[in-house]
C-alpha positions as CSV (number, residue, x, y, z in Angstrom):
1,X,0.0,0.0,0.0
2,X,1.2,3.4,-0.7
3,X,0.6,5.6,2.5
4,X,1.4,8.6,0.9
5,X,-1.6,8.8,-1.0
6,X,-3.5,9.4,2.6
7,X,-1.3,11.1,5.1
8,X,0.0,14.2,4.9
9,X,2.5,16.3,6.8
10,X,2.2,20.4,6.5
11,X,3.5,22.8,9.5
12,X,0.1,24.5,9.8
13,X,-2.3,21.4,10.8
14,X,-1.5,19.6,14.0
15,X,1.7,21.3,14.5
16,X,3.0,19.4,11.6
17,X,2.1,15.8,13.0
18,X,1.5,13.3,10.2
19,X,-2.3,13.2,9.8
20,X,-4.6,12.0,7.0
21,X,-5.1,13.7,4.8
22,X,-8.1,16.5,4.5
23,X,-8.7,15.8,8.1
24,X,-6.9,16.7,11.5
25,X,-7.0,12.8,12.6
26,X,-3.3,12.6,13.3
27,X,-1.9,9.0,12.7
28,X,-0.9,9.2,16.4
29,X,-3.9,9.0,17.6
30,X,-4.8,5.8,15.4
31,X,-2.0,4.5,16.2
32,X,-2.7,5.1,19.7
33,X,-6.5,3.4,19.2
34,X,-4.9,0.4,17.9
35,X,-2.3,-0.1,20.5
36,X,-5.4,-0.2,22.7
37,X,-6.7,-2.9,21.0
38,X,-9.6,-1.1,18.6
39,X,-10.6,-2.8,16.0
40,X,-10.6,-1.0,12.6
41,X,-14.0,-0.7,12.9
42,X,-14.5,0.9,16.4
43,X,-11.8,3.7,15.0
44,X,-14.0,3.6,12.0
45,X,-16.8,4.4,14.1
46,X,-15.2,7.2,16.2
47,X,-14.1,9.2,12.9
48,X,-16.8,8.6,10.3
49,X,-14.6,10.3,7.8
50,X,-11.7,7.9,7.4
51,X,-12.3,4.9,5.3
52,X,-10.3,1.1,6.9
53,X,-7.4,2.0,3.7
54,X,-7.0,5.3,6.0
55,X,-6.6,2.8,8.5
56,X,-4.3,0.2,7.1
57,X,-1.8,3.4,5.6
58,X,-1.7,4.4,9.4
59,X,-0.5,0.8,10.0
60,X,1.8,0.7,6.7
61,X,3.3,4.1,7.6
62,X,4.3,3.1,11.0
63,X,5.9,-0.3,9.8
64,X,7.7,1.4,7.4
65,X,8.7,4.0,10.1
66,X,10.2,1.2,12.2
67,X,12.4,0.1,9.4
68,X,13.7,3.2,9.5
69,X,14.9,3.7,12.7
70,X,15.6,0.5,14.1
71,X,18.8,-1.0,13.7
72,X,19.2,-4.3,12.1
73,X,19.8,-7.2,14.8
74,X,22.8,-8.7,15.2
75,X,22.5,-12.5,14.6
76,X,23.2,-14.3,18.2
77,X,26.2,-17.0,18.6
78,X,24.6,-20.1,19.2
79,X,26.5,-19.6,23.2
80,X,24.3,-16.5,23.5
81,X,20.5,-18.0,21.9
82,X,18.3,-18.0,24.9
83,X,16.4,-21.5,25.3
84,X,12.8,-21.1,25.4
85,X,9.7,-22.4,23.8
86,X,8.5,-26.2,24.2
87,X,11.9,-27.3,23.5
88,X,13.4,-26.1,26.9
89,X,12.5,-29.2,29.0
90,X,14.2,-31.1,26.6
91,X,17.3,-29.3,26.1
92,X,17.6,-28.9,30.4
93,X,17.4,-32.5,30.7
């Protein structure tokens, strides 16, 4: 999906907070709403204007955000994997 088509980013609405576009929903407030555990459709019906694409180019925005600022991981010596999962019973014993 290409989230630039809904969110914009101008100094004079919201202080310059990514919102979506022709409204003053910033995508931090979505984003906020999901991390609560909304459903698109609860968000859909607080802010009848936005449509569930809106929605999903919140979501697509902020994973591509992440893969901006997050460094890549360092891949773990098999010395330093922590155990865990169903297999740690077996591997203790």
């Amino acid at each position: 999906m290409n989230y630039r088509d809904r969110i914009s980013r101008e100094p004079g609405v919201c202080g310059g907070e990514p919102v979506i576009k022709g409204t003053r929903v910033t995508l931090r407030t979505l984003l906020a709403s999901l991390s609560e555990g909304d459903s698109i459709e609860e968000i859909l019906a607080d802010y009848p204007t936005l449509t569930s694409e809106d929605v999903r180019a919140v979501i697509a925005f902020a994973a591509d955000a992440t893969r901006e600022d997050l460094p890549a991981p360092q891949v773990a010596s098999p010395a330093e994997r922590v155990r865990c999962g169903p297999r740690l019973e077996k591997w203790e014993r």
